[in-house]
C-alpha positions, 0 to 999 in steps of 0.5 A: 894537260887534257887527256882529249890530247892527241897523244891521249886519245886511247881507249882502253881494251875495256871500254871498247868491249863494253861499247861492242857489247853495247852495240850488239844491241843496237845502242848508238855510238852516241849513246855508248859514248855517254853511257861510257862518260857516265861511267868515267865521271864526267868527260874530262876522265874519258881520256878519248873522243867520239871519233876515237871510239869509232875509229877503235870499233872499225879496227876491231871489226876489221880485224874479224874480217881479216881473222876470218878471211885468213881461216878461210884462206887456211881451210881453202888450202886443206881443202886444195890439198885432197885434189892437189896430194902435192899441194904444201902449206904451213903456218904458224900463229902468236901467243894469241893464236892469230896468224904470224906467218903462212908459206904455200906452193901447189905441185906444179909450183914444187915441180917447176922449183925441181927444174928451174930452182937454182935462182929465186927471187922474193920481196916484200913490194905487195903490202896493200891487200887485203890481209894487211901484211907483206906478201911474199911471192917467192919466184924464178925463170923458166926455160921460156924467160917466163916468171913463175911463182914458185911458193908464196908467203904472208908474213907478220912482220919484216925481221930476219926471223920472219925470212929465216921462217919462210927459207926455212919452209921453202926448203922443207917444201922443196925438198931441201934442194937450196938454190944457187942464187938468191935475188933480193931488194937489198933488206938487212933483215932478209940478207941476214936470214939467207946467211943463217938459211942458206949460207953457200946461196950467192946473195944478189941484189936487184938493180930495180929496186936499190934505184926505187929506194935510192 
């Protein structure tokens, strides 16, 4: 079997440092290429294309963006907190010390969760953006029927333990005042985490979106 096969096609953590390297210094993708076939002895021990190789280094530089993006977002929120003394945020990193997940809520936010918090409703609908990963906008109905956003939430991955992390920390911001009623799209992982959370909140679905899914 050829290792230029589809199910082949990965280059190696190594390989794509040293192409990084390379790069840095203006060598051509197509230059790195060869050096790295060089290296290997010869195409048939590369095990990855041309087309891998640059397909490899635009995920990593993508990923630099969304690393330095996401700190920046962090430092903007220390910085919203010296205006805003009622501002909360939070997160929490991986082994690797990249973001797993963030929770944030001004005091206006906190404020209207002291008034209309009895029901709440979240999701995960918002996955296209910029970071990559779920967002979670965590929200209620004022005496107005408005829609208001009580916290919002970037996670690393859809488990119960990433919901049981965000309930966890709604409460902790709010007070630990927990709501009555919690609104959902019917997820297992989340059903699972508002009875470890929140235990006596009635778990209701959202009609919207069961028919999405159907």
């Amino acid at each position: 079997m050829t290792p230029f096969m589809r199910s082949n096609k990965v280059v190696s953590k190594a390989d794509i440092d040293e192409a990084t390297t390379l790069k840095e210094v203006s060598v051509g993708t197509s230059q790195v290429i060869n050096y790295l076939t060089q290296q290997a002895g010869g195409y048939h021990n590369v095990g990855f294309t041309h087309k891998d190789l640059c397909n490899a280094l635009q995920r990593g530089k993508t990923k630099e963006i969304v690393d330095g993006d996401v700190n920046a977002l962090i430092a903007y929120f220390y910085y919203k907190n010296h205006d805003d003394p009622g501002f909360f945020m939070i997160y929490s990193v991986d082994e690797s010390e990249t973001l797993h997940n963030l929770i944030w809520s001004d005091s206006t936010s906190r404020s209207d969760y002291t008034y209309f918090g009895d029901v709440i409703a979240f999701d995960t609908t918002y996955k296209d953006n910029l970071y990559g990963r779920p967002i979670m906008p965590i929200v209620g109905v004022n005496h107005h029927h408005n829609t208001i956003v009580f916290a919002t939430a970037i996670i690393a991955y859809e488990t119960s333990q990433s919901f049981e992390w965000v309930l966890q920390n709604i409460l902790e911001a709010m007070i630990n005042k927990s709501p009555i009623s919690v609104v959902t799209d019917g997820d297992r992982a989340m059903q699972k985490a508002i009875k470890s959370v929140i235990p006596y909140a009635k778990h209701k679905l959202c009609s919207w979106h069961i028919s999405r899914n159907a």
